[in-house]
PLY file of the C-alpha trace (Angstrom):
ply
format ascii 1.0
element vertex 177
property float x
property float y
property float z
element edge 176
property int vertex1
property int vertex2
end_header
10.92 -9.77 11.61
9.52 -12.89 9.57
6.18 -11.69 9.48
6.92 -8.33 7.85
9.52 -10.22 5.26
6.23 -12.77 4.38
4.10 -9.70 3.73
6.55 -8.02 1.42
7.09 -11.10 -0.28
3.44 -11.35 -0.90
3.85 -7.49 -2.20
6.53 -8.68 -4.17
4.43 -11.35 -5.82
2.14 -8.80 -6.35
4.22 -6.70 -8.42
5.23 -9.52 -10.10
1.87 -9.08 -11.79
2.09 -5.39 -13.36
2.75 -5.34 -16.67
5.89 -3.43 -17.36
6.20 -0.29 -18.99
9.36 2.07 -19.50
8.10 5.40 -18.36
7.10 3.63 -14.59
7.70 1.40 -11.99
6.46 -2.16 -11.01
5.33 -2.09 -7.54
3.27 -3.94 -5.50
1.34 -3.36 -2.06
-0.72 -5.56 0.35
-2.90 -3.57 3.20
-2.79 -5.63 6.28
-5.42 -4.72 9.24
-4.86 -4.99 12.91
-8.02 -4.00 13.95
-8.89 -4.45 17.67
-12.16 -6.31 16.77
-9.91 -8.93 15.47
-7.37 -11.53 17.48
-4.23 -12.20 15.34
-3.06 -13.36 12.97
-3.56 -9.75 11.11
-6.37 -9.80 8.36
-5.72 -9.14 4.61
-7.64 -6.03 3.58
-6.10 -5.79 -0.29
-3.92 -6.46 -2.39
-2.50 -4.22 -5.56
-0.19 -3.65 -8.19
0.56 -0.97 -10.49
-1.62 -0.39 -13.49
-4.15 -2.98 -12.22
-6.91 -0.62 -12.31
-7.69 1.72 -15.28
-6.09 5.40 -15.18
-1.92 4.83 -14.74
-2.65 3.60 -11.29
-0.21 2.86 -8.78
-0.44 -0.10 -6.17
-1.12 2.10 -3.30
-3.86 3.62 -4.19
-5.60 0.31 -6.20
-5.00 -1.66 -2.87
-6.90 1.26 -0.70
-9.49 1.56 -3.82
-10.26 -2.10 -3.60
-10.32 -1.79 0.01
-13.22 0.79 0.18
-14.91 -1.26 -2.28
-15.62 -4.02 0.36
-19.04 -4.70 0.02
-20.80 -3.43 3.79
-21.96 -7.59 4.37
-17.69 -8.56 3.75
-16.48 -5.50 5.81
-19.21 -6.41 8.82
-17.89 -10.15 8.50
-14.48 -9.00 8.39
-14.22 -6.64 11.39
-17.29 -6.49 13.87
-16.71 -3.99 15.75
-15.92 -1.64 13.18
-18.62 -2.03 11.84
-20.65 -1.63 15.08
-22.28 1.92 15.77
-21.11 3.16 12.11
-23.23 5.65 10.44
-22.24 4.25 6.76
-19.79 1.63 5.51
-17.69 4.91 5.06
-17.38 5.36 8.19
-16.60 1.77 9.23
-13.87 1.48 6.72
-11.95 4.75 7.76
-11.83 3.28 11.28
-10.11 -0.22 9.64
-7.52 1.48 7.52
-6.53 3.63 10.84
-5.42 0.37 12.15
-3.83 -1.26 9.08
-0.47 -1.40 8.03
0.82 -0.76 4.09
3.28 -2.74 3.11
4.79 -1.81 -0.24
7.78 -2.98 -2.18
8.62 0.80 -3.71
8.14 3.78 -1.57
4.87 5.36 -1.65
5.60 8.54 -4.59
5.81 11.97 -2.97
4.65 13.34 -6.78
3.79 11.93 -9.90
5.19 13.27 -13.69
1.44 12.18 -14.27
0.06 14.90 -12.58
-2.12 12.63 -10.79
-2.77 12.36 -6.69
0.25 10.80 -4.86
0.32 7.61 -2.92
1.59 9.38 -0.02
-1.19 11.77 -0.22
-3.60 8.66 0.28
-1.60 6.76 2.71
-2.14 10.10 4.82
-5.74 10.80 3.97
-6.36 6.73 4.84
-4.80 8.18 8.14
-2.84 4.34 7.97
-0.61 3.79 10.83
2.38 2.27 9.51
4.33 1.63 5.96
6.59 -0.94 5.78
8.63 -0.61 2.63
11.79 -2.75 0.38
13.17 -0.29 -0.94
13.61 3.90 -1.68
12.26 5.20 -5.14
15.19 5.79 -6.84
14.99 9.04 -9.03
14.79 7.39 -12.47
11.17 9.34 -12.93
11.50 12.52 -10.34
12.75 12.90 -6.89
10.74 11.15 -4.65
10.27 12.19 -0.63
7.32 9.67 -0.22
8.70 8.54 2.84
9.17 12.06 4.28
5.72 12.91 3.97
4.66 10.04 5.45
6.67 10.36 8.78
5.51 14.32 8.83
2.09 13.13 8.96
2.63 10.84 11.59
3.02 7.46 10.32
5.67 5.84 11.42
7.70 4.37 8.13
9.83 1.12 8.77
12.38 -0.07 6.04
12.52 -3.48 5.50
15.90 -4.88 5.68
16.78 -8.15 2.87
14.74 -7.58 0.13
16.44 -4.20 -1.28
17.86 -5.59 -4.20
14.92 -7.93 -5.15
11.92 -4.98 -4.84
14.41 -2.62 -7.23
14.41 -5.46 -9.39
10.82 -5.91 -9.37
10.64 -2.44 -9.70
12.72 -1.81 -13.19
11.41 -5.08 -14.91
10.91 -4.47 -18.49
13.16 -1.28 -18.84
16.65 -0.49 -18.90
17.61 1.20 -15.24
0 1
1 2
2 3
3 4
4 5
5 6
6 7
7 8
8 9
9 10
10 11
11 12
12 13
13 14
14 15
15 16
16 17
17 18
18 19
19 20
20 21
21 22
22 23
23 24
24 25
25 26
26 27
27 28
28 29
29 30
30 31
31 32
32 33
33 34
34 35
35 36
36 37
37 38
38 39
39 40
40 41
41 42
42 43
43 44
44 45
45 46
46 47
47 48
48 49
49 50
50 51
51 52
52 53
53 54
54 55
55 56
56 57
57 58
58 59
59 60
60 61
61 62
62 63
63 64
64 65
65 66
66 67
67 68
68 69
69 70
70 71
71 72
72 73
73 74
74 75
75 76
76 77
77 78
78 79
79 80
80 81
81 82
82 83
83 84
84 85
85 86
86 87
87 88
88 89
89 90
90 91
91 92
92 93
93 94
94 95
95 96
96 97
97 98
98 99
99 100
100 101
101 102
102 103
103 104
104 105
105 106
106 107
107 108
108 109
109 110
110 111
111 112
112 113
113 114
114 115
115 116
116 117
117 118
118 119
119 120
120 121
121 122
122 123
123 124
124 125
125 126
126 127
127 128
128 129
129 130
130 131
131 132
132 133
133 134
134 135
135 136
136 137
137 138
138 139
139 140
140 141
141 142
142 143
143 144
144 145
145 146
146 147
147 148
148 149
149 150
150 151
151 152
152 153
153 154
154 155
155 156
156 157
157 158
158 159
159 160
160 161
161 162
162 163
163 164
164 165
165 166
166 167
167 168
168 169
169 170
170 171
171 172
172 173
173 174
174 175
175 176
């Protein structure tokens, strides 16, 4: 579908942005909401790219970070009705990301050599109904089963068909594959 091929090309420009390193990947990740408070088109909730934020982070989890850092005035603007009859912004924001869709140019890691929190991990805690992804990890780092985890915890995971070869470019720029 076009629509899902724009959005990973916007992913794609965002990993365009990382600064390449040889002990990771490049990847990049836009969270799109279809919240029922909102008629289409779909809403851009974030953006994000590895490394953007301080602490080896990976796009995943800077796109959902950014995301819960909507100010409560933005998120209210954004999305009405979740917003409507929330306790806290907390709240309000956990009912958004259960209707928004990741799309991400590198499957969401399963672990990380890093020892820090997986993107899967986050996807499921976000509770985030679908992942549309270019391409597999491939197991240059460690063995990744990202998209595994993701379909055991109920969210359906769609592979993107077209853009294989240009995300696993994306991916290894800077380094040797």
């Amino acid at each position: 579908d076009e629509q899902h091929i724009h959005y990973l090309r916007v992913a794609l420009s965002e990993a365009a942005k990382c600064v390449p390193t040889p002990t990771a990947f490049c990847v990049g990740c836009l969270l799109v909401a279809r919240h029922p408070s909102i008629s289409d088109p779909p809403v851009v909730l974030a953006t994000g790219y590895s490394r953007e934020l301080p602490g080896n982070t990976h796009a995943e989890a800077n796109a959902l970070a950014k995301a819960r850092g909507l100010f409560p005035a933005r998120l209210s603007e954004m999305f009405p009705r979740a917003a409507e009859n929330r306790p806290n912004i907390e709240s309000a924001i956990d009912d958004v990301l259960a209707h928004t869709d990741v799309y991400t140019t590198l499957e969401p890691c399963s672990v990380r050599a890093s020892g820090l929190a997986p993107c899967a991990d986050a996807l499921i805690a976000a509770k985030v109904r679908r992942c549309f992804v270019g391409v597999g990890e491939p197991d240059d780092f460690v063995q990744c089963e990202g998209a595994q985890k993701l379909r055991a915890a109920g969210c359906q995971v769609i592979w993107v068909k077209g853009l294989e070869e240009e995300c696993l470019t994306a991916a290894r720029r800077g380094r040797e594959a």
